[in-house]
PyMOL commands that place a pseudoatom at each C-alpha (Angstrom):
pseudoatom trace, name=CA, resn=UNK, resi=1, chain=A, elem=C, hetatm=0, pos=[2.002, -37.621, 82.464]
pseudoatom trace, name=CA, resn=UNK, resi=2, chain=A, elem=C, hetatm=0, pos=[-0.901, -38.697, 79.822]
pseudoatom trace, name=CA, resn=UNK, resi=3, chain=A, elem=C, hetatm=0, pos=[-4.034, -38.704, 81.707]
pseudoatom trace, name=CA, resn=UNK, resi=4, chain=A, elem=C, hetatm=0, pos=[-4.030, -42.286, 81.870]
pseudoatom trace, name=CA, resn=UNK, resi=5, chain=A, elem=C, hetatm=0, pos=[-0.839, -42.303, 83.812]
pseudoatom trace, name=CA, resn=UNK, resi=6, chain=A, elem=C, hetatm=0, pos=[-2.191, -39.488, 85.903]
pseudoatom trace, name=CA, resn=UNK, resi=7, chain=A, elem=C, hetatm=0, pos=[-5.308, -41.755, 86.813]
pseudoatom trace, name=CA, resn=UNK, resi=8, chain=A, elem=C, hetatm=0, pos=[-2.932, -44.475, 87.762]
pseudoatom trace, name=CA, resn=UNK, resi=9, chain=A, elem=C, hetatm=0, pos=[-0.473, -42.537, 89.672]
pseudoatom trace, name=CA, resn=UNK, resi=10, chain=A, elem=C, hetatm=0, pos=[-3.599, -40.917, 92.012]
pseudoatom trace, name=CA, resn=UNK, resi=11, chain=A, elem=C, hetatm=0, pos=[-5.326, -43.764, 92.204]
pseudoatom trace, name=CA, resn=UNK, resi=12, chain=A, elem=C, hetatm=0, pos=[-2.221, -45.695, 92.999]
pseudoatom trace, name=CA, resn=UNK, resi=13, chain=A, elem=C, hetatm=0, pos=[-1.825, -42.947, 96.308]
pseudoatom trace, name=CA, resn=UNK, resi=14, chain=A, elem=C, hetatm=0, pos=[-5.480, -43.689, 97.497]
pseudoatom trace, name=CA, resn=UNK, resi=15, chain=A, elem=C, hetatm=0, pos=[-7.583, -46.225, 100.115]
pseudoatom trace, name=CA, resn=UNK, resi=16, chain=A, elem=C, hetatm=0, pos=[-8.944, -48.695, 97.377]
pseudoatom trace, name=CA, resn=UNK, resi=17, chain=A, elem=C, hetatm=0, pos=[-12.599, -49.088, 97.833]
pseudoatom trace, name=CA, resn=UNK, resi=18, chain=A, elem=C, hetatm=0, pos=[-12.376, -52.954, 97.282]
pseudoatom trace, name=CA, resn=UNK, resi=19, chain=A, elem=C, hetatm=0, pos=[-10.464, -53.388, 100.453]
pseudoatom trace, name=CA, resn=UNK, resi=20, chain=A, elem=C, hetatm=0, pos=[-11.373, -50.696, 102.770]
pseudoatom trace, name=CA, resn=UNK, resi=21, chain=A, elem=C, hetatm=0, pos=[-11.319, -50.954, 106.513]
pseudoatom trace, name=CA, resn=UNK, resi=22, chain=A, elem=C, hetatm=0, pos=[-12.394, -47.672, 108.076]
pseudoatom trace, name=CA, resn=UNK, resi=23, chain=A, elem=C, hetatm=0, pos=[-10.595, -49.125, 111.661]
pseudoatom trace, name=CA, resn=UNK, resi=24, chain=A, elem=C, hetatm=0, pos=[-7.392, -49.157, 109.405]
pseudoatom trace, name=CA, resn=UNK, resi=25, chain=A, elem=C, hetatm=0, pos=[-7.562, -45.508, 107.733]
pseudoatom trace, name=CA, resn=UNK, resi=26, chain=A, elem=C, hetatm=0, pos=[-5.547, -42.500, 108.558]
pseudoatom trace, name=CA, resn=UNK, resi=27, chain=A, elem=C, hetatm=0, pos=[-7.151, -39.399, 109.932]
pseudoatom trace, name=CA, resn=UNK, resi=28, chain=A, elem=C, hetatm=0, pos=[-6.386, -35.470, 110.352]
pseudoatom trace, name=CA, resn=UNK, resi=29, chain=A, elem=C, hetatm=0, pos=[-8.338, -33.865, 113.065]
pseudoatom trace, name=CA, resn=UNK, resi=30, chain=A, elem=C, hetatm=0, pos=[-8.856, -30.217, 112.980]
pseudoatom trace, name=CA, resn=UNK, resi=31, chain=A, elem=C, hetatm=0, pos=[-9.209, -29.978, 117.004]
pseudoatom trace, name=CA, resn=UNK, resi=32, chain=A, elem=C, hetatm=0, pos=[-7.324, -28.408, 119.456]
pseudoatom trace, name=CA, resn=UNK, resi=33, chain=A, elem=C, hetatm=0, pos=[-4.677, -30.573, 121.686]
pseudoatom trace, name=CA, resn=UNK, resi=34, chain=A, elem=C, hetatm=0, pos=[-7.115, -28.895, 124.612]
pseudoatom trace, name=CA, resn=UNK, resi=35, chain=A, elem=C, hetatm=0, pos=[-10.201, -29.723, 123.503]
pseudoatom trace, name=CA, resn=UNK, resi=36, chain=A, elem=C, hetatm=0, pos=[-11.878, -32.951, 124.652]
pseudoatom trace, name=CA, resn=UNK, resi=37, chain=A, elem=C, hetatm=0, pos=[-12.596, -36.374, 122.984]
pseudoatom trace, name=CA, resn=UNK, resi=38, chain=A, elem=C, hetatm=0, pos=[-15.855, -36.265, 121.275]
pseudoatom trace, name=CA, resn=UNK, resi=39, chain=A, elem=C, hetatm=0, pos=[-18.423, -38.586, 119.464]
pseudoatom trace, name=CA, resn=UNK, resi=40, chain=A, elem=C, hetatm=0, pos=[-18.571, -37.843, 115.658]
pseudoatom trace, name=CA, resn=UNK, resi=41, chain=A, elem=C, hetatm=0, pos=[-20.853, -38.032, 112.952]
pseudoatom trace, name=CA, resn=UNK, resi=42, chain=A, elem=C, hetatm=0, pos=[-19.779, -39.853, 110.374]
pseudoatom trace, name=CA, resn=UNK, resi=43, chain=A, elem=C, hetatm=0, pos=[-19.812, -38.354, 107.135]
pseudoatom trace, name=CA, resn=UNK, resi=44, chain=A, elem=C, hetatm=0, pos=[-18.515, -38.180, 103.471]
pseudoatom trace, name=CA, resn=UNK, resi=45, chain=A, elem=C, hetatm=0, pos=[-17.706, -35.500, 100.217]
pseudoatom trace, name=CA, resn=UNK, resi=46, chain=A, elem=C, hetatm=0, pos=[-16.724, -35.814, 97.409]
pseudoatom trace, name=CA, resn=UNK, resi=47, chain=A, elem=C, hetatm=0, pos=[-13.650, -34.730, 95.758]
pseudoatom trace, name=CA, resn=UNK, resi=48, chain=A, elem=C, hetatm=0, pos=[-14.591, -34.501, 92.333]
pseudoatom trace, name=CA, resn=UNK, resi=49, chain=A, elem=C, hetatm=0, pos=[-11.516, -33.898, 89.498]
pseudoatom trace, name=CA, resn=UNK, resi=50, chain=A, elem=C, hetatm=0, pos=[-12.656, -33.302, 86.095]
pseudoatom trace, name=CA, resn=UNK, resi=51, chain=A, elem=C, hetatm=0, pos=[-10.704, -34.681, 83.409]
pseudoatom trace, name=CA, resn=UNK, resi=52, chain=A, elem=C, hetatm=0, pos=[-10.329, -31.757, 80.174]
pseudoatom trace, name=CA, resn=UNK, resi=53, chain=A, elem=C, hetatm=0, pos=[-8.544, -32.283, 77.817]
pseudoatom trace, name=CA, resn=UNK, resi=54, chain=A, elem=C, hetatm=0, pos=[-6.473, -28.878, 78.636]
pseudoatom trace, name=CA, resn=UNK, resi=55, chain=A, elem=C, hetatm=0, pos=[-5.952, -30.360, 81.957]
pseudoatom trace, name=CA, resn=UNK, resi=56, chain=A, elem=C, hetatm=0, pos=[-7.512, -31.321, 85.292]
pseudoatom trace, name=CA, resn=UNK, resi=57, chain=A, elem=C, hetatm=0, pos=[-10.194, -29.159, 87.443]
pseudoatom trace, name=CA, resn=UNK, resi=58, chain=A, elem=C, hetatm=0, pos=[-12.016, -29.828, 90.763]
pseudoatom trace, name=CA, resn=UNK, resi=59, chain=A, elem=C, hetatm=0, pos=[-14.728, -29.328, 90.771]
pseudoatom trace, name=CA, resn=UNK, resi=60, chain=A, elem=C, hetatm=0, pos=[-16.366, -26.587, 93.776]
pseudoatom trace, name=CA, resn=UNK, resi=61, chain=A, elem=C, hetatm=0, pos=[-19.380, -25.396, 95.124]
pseudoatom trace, name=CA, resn=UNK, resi=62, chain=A, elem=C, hetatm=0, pos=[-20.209, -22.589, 97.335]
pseudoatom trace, name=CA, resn=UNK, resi=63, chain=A, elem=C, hetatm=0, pos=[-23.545, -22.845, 99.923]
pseudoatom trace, name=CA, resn=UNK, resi=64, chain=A, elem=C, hetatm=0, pos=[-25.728, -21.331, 99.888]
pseudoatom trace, name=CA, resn=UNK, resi=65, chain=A, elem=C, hetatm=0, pos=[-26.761, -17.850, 101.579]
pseudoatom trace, name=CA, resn=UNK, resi=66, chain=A, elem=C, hetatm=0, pos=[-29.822, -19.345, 103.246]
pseudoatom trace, name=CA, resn=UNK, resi=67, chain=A, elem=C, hetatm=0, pos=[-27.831, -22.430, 105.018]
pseudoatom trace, name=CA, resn=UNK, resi=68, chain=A, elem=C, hetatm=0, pos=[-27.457, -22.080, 108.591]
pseudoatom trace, name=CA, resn=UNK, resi=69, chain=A, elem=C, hetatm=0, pos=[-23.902, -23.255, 108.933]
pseudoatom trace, name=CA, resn=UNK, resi=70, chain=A, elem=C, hetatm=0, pos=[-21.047, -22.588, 107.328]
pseudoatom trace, name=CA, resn=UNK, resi=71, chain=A, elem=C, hetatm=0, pos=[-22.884, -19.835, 104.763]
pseudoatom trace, name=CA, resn=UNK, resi=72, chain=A, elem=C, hetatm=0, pos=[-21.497, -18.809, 101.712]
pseudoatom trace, name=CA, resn=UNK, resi=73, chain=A, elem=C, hetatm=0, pos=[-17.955, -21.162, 101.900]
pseudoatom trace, name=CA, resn=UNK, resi=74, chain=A, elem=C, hetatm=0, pos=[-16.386, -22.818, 99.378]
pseudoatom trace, name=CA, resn=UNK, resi=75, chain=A, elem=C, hetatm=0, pos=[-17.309, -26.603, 99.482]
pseudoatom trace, name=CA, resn=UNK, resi=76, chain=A, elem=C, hetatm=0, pos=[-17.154, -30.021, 98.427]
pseudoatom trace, name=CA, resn=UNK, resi=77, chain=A, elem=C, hetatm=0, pos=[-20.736, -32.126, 97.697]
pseudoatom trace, name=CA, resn=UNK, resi=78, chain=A, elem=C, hetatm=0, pos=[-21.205, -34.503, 100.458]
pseudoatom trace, name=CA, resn=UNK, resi=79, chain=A, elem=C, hetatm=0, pos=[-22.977, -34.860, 103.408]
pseudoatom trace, name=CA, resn=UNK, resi=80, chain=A, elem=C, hetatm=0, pos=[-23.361, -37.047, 106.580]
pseudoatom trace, name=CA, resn=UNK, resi=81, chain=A, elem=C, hetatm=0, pos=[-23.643, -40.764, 105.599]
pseudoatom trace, name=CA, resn=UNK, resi=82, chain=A, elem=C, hetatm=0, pos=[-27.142, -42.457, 106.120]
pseudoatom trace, name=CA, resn=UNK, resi=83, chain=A, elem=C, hetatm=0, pos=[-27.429, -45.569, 108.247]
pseudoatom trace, name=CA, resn=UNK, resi=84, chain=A, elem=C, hetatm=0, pos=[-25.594, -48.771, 106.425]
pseudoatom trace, name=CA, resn=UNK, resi=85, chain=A, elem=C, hetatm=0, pos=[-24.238, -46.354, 103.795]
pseudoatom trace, name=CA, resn=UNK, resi=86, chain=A, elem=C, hetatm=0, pos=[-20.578, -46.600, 102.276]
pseudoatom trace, name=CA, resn=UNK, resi=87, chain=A, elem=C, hetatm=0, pos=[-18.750, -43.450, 102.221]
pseudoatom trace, name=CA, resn=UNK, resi=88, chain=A, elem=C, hetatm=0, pos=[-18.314, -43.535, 97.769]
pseudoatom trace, name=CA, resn=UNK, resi=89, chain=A, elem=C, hetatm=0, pos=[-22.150, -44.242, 98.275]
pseudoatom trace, name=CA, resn=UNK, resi=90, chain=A, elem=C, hetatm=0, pos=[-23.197, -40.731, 100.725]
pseudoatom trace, name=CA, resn=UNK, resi=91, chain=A, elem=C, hetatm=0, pos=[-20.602, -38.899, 98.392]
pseudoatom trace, name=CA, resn=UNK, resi=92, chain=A, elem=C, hetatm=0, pos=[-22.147, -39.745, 95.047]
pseudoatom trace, name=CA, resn=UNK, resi=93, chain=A, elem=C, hetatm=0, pos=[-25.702, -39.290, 96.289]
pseudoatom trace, name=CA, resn=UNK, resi=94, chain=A, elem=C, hetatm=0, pos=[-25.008, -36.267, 97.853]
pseudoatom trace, name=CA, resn=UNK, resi=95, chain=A, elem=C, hetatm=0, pos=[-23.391, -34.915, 94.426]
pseudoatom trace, name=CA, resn=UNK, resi=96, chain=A, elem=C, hetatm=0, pos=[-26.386, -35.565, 92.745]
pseudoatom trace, name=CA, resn=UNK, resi=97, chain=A, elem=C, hetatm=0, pos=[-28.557, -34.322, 95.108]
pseudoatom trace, name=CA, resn=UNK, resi=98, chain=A, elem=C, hetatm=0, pos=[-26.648, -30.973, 95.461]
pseudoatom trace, name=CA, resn=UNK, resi=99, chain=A, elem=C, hetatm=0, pos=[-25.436, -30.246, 92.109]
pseudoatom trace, name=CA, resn=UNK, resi=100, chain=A, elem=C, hetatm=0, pos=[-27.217, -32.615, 89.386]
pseudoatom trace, name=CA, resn=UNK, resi=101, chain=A, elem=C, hetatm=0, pos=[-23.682, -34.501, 89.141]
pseudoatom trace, name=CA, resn=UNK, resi=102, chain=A, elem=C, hetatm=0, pos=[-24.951, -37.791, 87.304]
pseudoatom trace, name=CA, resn=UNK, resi=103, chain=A, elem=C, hetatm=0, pos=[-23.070, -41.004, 88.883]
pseudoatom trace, name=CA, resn=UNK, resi=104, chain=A, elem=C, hetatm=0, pos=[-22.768, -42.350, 85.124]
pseudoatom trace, name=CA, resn=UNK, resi=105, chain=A, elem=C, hetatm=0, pos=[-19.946, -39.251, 84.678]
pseudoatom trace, name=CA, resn=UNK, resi=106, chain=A, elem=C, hetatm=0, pos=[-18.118, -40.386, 87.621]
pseudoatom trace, name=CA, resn=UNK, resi=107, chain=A, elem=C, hetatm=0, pos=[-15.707, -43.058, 88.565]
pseudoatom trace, name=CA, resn=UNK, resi=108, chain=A, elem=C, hetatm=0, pos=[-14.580, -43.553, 92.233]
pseudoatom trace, name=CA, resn=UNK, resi=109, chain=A, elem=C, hetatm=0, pos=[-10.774, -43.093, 92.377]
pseudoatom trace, name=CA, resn=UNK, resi=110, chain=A, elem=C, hetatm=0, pos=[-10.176, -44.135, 96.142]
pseudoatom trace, name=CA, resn=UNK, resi=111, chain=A, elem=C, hetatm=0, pos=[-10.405, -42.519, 99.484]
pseudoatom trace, name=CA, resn=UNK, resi=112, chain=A, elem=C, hetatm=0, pos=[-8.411, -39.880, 100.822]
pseudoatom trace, name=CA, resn=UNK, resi=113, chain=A, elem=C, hetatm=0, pos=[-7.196, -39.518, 104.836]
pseudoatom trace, name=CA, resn=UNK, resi=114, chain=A, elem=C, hetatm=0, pos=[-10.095, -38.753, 107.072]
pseudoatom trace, name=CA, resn=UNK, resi=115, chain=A, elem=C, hetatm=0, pos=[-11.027, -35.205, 108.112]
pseudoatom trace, name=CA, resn=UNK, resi=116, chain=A, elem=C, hetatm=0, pos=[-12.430, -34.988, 111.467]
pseudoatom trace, name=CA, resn=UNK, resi=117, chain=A, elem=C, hetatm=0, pos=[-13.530, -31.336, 112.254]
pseudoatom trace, name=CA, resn=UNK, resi=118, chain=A, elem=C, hetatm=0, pos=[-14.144, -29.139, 115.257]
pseudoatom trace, name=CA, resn=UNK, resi=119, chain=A, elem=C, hetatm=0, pos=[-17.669, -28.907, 114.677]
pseudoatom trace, name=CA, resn=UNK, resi=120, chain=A, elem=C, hetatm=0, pos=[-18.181, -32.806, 115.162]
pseudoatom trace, name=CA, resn=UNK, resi=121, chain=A, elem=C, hetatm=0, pos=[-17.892, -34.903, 111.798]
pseudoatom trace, name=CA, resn=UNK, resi=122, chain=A, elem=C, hetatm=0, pos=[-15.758, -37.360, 110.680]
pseudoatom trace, name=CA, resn=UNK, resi=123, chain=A, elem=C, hetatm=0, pos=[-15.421, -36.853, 106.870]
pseudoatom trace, name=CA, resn=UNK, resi=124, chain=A, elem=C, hetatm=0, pos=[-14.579, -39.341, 104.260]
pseudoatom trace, name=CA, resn=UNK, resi=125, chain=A, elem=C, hetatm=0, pos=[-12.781, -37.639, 101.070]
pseudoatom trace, name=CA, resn=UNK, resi=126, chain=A, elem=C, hetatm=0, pos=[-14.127, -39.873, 98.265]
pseudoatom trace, name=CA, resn=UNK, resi=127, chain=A, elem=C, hetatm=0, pos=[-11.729, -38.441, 95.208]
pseudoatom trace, name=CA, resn=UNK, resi=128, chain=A, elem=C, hetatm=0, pos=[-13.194, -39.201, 91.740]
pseudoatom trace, name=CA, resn=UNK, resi=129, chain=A, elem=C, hetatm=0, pos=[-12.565, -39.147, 88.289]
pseudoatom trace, name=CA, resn=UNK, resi=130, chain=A, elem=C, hetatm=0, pos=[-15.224, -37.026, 86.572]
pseudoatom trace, name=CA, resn=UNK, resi=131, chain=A, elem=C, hetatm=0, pos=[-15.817, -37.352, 82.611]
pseudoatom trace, name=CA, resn=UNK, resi=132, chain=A, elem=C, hetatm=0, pos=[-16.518, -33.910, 80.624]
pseudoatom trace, name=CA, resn=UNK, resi=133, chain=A, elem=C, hetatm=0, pos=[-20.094, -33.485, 78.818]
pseudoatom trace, name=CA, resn=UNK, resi=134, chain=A, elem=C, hetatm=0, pos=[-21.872, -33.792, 82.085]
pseudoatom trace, name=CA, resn=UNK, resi=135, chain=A, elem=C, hetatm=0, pos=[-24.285, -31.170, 83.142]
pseudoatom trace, name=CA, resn=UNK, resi=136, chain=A, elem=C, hetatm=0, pos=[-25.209, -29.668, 86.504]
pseudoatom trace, name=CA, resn=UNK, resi=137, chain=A, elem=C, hetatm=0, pos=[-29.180, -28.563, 87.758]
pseudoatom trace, name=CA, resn=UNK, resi=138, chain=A, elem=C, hetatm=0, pos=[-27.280, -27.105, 91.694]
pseudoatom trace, name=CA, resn=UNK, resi=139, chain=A, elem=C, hetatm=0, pos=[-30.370, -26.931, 94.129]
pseudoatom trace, name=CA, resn=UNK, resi=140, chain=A, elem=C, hetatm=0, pos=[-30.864, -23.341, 95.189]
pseudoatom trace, name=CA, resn=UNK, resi=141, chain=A, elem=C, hetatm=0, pos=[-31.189, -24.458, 98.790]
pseudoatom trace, name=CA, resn=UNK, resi=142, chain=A, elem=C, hetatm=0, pos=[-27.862, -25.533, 99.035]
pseudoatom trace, name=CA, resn=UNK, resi=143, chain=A, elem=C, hetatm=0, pos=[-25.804, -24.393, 96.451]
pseudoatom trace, name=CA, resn=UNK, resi=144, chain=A, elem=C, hetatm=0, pos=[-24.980, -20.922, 95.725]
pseudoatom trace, name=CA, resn=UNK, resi=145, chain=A, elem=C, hetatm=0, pos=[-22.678, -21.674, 92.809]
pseudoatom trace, name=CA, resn=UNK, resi=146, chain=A, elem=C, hetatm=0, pos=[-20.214, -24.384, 91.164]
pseudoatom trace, name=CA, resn=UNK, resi=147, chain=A, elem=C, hetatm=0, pos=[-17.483, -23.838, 89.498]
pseudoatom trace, name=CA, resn=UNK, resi=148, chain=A, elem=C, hetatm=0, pos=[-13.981, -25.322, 88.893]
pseudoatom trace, name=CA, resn=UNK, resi=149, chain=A, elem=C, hetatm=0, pos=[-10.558, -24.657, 89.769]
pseudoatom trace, name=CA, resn=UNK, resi=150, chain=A, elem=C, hetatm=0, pos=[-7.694, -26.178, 88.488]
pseudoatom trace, name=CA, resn=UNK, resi=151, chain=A, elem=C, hetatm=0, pos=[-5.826, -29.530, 89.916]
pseudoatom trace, name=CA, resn=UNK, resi=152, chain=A, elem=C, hetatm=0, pos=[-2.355, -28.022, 89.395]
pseudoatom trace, name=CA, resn=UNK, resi=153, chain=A, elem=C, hetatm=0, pos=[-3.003, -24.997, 91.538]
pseudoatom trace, name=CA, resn=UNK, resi=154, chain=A, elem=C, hetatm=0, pos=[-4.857, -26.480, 94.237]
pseudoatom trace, name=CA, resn=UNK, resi=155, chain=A, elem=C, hetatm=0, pos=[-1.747, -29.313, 94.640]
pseudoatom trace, name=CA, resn=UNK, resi=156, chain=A, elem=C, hetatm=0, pos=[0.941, -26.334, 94.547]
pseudoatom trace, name=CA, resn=UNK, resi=157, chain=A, elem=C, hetatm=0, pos=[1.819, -26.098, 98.086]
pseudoatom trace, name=CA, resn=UNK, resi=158, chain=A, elem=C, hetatm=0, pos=[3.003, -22.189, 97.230]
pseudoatom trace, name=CA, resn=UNK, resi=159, chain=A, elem=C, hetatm=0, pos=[-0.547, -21.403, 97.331]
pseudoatom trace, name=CA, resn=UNK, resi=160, chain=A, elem=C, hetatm=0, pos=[-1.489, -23.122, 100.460]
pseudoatom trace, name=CA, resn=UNK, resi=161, chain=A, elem=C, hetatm=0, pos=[-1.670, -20.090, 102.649]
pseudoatom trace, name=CA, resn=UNK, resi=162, chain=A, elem=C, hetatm=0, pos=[-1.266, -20.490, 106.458]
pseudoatom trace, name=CA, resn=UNK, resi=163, chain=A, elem=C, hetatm=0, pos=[-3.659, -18.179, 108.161]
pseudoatom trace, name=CA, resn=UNK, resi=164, chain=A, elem=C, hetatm=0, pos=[-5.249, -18.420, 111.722]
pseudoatom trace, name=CA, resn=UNK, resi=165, chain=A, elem=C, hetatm=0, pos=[-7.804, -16.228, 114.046]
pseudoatom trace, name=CA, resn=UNK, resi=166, chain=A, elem=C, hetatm=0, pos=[-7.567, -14.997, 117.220]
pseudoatom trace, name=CA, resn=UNK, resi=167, chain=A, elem=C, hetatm=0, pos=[-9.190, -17.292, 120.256]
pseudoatom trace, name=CA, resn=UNK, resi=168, chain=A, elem=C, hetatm=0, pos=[-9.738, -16.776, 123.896]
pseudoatom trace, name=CA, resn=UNK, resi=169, chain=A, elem=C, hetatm=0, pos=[-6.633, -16.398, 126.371]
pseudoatom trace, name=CA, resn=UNK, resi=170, chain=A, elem=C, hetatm=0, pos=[-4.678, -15.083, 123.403]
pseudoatom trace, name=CA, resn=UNK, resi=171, chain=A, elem=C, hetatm=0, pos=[-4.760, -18.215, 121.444]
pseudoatom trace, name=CA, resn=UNK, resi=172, chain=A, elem=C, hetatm=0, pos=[-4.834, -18.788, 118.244]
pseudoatom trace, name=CA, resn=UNK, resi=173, chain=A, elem=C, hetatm=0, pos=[-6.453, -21.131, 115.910]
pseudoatom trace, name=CA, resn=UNK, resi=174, chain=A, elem=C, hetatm=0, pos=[-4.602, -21.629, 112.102]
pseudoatom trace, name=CA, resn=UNK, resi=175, chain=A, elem=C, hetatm=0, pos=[-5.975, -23.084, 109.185]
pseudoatom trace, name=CA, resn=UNK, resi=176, chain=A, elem=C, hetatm=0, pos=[-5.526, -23.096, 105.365]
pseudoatom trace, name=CA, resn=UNK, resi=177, chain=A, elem=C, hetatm=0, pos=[-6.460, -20.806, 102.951]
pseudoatom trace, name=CA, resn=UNK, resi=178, chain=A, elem=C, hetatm=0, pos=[-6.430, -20.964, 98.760]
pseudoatom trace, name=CA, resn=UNK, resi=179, chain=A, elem=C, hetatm=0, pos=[-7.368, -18.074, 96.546]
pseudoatom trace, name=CA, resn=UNK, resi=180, chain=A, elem=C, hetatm=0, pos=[-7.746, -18.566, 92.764]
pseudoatom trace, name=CA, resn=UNK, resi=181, chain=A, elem=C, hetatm=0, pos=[-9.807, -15.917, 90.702]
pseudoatom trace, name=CA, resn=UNK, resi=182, chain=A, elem=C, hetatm=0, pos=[-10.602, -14.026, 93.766]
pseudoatom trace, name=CA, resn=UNK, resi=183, chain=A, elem=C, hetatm=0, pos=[-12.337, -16.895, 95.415]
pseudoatom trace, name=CA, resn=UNK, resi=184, chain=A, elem=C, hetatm=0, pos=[-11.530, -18.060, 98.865]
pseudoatom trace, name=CA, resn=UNK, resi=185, chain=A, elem=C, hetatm=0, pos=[-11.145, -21.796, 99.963]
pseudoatom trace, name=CA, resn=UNK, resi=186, chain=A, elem=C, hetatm=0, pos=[-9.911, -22.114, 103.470]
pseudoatom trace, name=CA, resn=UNK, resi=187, chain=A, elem=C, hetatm=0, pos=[-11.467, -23.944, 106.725]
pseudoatom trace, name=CA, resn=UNK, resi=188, chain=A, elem=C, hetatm=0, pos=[-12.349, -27.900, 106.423]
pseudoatom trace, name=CA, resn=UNK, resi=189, chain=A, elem=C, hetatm=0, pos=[-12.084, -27.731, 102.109]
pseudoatom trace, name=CA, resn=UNK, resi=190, chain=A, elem=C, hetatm=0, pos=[-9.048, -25.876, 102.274]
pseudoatom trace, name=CA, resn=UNK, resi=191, chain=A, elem=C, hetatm=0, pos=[-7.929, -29.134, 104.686]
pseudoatom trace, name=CA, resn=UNK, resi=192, chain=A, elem=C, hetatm=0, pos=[-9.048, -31.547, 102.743]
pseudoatom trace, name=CA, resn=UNK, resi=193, chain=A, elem=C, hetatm=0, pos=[-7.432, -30.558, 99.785]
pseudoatom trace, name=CA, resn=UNK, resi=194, chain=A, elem=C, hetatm=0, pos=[-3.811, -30.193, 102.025]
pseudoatom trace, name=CA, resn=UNK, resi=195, chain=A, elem=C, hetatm=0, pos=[-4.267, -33.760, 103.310]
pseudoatom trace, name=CA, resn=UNK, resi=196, chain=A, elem=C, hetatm=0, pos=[-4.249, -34.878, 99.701]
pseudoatom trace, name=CA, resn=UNK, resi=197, chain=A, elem=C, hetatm=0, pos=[-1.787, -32.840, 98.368]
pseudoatom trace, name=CA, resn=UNK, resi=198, chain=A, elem=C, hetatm=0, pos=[0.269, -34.948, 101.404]
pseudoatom trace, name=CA, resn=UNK, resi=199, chain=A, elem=C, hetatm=0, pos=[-0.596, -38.149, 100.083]
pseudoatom trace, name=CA, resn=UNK, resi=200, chain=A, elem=C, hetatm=0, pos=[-0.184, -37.891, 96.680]
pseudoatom trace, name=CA, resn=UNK, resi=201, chain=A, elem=C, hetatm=0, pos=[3.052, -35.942, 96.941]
pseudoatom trace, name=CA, resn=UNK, resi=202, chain=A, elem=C, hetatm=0, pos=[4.365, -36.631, 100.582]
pseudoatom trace, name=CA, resn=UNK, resi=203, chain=A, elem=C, hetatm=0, pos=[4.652, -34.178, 103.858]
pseudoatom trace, name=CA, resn=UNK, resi=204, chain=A, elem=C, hetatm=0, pos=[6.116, -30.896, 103.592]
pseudoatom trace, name=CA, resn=UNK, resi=205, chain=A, elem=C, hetatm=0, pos=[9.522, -29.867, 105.300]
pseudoatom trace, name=CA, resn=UNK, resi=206, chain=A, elem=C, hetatm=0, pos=[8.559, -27.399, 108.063]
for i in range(1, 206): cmd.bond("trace and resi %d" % i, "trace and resi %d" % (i + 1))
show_as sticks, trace
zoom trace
């Protein structure tokens, strides 16, 4: 595919912004059969794919060591949406606040299935096209590092590991897991990234 086609083709798989209807969108949920309905906060990342020339990246940060939750994982920019704000709107701001991502490098490809997690949000993949030359100021309070990863590995579901840990009673809780270059992306980003890989290329045989 040229990279125009590839635009198309993912774009082509996605919510459109232009006609979204959050009451219409699909959703994963991360929570147990077991575990009882709860009231989310509503929030959004961004899924940010770089276009090189050499191919496509996305783009990754990890938190920072000084965060109270979720220390030191592999994540996407985002953050829980502000009163009246759009999802593509709490995902570009939270970019920019996070990593220095400038909004003039980025251009909103369409929104990916909802994510709703254990630990109470309701998460809004916002998948973007990101334009080379850009540069990045991370803040040290939340970001440990950025770095990128490439497209093609991340949507190879031979590298979408299927690990799980040991609960109460005997029970067990799985999740996915992606190492490239000795870095680990599993929980919630490791998710997100299998619910796309599902949309843009269709369910996988169990």
């Amino acid at each position: 595919m040229t990279p125009g086609e590839l635009r198309a083709w993912i774009s082509g798989k996605l919510d459109p912004i232009e006609t979204w209807d959050p009451s219409m969108r699909a959703i994963h949920s991360d929570l147990e059969p077991s575990q009882p309905a709860r009231t989310f906060v509503t929030a959004a990342v961004l899924v940010p794919l770089v276009e090189h020339a050499e191919g496509v990246t996305v783009l990754l940060t990890r938190r920072a060591d000084t965060l109270r939750n979720h220390t030191g994982q592999v994540a996407f920019p985002g953050g829980r949406c502000d009163p009246g704000e759009l999802p593509w709107e709490t995902a570009l701001r939270e970019a920019q606040e996070e990593i220095g991502l400038d909004p003039g490098h980025v251009t909103i490809a369409g929104l990916s299935s909802g994510y709703q997690t254990r630990t109470g949000y309701d998460i809004t993949p916002v998948v973007a096209f990101v334009r080379p030359g850009f540069s990045l100021t991370p803040s040290p309070a939340e970001v440990a590092d950025v770095f990128e990863t490439p497209f093609a590995f991340l949507m190879d579901p031979n590298n979408h590991e299927r690990r799980f840990t040991e609960q109460a009673q005997g029970l067990r809780r799985y999740f996915y897991a992606m190492t490239h270059n000795d870095r680990l992306i599993w929980g919630v980003t490791a998710g997100i990234l299998r619910v796309l890989y599902e949309r843009l290329y269709g369910p996988v045989a169990a």
